[in-house]
C-alpha positions as CSV (number, residue, x, y, z in Angstrom):
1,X,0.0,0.0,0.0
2,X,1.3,3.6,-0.8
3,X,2.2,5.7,2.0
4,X,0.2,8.4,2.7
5,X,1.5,12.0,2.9
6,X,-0.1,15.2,4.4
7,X,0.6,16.5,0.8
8,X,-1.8,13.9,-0.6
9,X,-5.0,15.3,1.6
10,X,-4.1,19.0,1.0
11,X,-3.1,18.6,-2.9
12,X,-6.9,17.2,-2.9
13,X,-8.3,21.0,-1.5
14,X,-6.3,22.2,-4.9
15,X,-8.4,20.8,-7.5
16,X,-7.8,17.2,-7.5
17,X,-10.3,15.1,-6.4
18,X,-11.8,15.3,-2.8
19,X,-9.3,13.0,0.1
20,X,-12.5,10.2,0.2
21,X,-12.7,7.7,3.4
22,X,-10.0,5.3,2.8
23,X,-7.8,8.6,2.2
24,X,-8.7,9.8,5.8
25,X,-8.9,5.6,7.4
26,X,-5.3,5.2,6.4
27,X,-4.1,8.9,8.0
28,X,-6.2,7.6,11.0
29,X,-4.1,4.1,11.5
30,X,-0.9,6.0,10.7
31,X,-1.3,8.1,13.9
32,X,-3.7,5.5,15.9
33,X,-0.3,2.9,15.8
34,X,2.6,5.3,14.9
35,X,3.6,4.3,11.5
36,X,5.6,6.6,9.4
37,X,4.5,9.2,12.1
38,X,4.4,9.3,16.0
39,X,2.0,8.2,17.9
40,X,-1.0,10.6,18.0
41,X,-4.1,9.6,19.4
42,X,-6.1,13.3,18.9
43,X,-4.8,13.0,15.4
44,X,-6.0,9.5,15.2
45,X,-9.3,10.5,16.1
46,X,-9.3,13.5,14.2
47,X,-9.0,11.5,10.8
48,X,-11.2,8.3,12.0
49,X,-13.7,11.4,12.0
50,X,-13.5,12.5,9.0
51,X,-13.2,8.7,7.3
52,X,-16.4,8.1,9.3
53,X,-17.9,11.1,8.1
54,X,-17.5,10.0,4.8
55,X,-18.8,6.4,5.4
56,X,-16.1,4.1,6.4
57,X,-17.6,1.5,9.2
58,X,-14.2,0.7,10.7
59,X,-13.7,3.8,11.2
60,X,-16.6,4.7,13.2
61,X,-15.3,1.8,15.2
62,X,-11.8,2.7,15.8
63,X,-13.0,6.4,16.4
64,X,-15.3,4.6,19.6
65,X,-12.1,2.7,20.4
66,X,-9.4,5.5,20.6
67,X,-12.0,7.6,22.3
68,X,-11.9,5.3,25.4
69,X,-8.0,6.0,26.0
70,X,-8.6,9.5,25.5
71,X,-9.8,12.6,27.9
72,X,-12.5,14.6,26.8
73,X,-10.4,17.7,26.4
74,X,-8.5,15.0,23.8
75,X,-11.6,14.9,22.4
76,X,-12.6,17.8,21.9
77,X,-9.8,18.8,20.5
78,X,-10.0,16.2,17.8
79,X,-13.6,17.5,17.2
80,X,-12.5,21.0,16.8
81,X,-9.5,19.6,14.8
82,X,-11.8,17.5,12.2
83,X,-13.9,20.7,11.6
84,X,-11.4,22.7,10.8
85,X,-10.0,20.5,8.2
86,X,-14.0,20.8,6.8
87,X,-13.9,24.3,6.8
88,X,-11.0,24.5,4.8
89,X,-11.1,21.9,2.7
């Protein structure tokens, strides 16, 4: 599978097609197990979001998952994280 840059998702804002789930469900296991990346679980949840957003079922479950581990400032955060990325994008 192709590793999956931070250029990918924003080249897709610059006329490319939209980043679609599996775009987002790959960013999401990057951070959720620290490959290619460090270990980021607000990240992780930021990008489950969007995936799930989009429709991707594993993602709504990982989302649930990370979640558990996480504080709900973490949370937030991820929320506030995931609509930013909508807002400009």
């Amino acid at each position: 599978m192709a590793r999956l840059e931070m250029v990918d998702v924003d080249a897709a804002g610059m006329g490319q097609a939209p980043a679609g789930a599996d775009t987002f469900y790959e960013l999401g296991m990057m951070y959720s197990i620290g490959r290619s990346v460090p270990t980021d679980l607000v990240s992780a949840h930021k990008w489950f979001n969007l995936a799930a957003m989009k429709g991707n079922p594993d993602a709504i479950r990982l989302r649930q998952e990370i979640a558990a581990s996480m504080s709900p400032a973490e949370i937030a955060q991820a929320q506030r994280a995931a609509r930013a990325f909508l807002t400009a994008h």
